[in-house]
C-alpha positions in Angstrom: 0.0 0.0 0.0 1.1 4.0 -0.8 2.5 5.7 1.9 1.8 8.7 -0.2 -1.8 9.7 0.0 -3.5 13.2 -1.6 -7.1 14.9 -0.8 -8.8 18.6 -1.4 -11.9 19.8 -1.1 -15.2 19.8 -3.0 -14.1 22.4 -5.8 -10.3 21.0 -6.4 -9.0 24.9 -5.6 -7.3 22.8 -2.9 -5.4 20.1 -3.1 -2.8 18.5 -0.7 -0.9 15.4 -0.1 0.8 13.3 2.8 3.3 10.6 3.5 3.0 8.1 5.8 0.7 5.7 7.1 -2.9 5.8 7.7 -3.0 5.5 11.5 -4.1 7.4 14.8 -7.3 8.2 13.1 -10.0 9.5 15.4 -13.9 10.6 15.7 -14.1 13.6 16.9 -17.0 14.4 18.6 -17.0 18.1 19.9 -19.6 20.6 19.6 -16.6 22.9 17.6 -16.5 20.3 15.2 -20.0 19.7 14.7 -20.2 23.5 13.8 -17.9 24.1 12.1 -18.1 21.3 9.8 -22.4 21.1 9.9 -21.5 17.3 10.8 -22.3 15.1 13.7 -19.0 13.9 14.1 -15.5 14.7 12.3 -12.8 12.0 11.5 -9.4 13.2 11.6 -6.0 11.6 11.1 -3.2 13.4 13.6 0.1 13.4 11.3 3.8 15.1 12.1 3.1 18.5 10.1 6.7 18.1 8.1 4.8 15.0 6.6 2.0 17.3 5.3 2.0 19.5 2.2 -0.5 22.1 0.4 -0.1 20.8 -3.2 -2.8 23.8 -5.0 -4.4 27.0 -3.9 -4.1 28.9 -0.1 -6.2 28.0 2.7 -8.7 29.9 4.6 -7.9 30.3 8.4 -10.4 30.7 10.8 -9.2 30.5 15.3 -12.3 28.3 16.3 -11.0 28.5 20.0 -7.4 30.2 21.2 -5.0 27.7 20.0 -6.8 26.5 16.9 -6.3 27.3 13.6 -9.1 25.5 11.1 -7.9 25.2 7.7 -10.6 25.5 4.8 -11.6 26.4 1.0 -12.3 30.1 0.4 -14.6 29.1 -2.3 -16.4 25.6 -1.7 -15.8 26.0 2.3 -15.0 22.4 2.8 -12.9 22.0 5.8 -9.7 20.5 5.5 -7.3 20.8 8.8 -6.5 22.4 11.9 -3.7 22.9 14.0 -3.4 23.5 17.3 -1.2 24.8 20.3 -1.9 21.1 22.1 -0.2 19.5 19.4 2.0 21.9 18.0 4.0 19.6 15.6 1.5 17.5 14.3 -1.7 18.3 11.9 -5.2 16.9 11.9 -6.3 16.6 8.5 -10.3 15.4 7.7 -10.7 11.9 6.7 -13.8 12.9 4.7 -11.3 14.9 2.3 -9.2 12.3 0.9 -9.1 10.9 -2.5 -9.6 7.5 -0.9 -11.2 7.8 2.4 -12.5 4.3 2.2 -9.2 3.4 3.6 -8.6 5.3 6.5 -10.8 3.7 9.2 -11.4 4.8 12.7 -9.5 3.8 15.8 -11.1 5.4 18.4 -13.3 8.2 19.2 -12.3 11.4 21.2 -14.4 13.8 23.5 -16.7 11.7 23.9 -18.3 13.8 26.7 -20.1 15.9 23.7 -21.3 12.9 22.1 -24.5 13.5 20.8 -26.8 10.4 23.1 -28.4 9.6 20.2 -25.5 9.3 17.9 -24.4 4.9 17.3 -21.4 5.1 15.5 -18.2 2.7 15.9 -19.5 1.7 19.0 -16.9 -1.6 19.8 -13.9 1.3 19.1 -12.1 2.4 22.2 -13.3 6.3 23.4 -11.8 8.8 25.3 -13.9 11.7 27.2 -11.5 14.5 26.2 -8.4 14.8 23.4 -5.2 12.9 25.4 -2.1 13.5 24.2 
């Protein structure tokens, strides 16, 4: 299997790419992500950022909270990645925008305290009531 994997958003103004495996993949389940993304959940993978690379275009910025920088399309507004001052050499980068998402599978969920009760999703994966490090 590639180590090299590549992913943009909905309108291709965006396009990026990774190396590495597809591991330490996580649902997110915070009310920030829900908003921002309009989703009930957000899967991320958490890569070293030297491993990450915009390939086309320049990202939008929005600071969602102090210490988190959300990476998205100025035109489509698909959101793409954030970085933040937790994990300050790493980059979370949305599962739902990569060219192949169908192999980059869960592994565990995180803040699971603003887990919507209703919500049954990957429920034999391992959770964790806030982000750990």
């Amino acid at each position: 299997m590639s180590l090299l994997h590549t992913g943009g958003c909905h309108c291709g103004q965006l396009r990026y790419q990774f190396s590495g495996p597809l591991r330490d993949i996580a649902h997110c389940h915070c009310s920030i992500c829900r908003r921002v993304s309009g989703g009930l959940v957000t899967t991320w993978i958490t890569l070293p950022r030297p491993a990450f690379q915009w390939l086309a275009g320049t990202p939008g910025c929005y600071h969602s909270s102090p210490g988190c920088a959300r990476y998205f399309c100025p035109n489509c507004g698909a959101h793409l990645a954030l970085v933040t001052q937790l994990s300050p050499d790493s980059i979370d980068v949305t599962i739902a925008t990569l060219d192949h998402p169908e192999l980059a599978a869960a592994e565990r969920h995180i803040w699971t305290d603003s887990r919507l009760p209703w919500l049954h999703l990957d429920e034999q994966l391992p959770g964790e009531a806030k982000e750990t490090l």
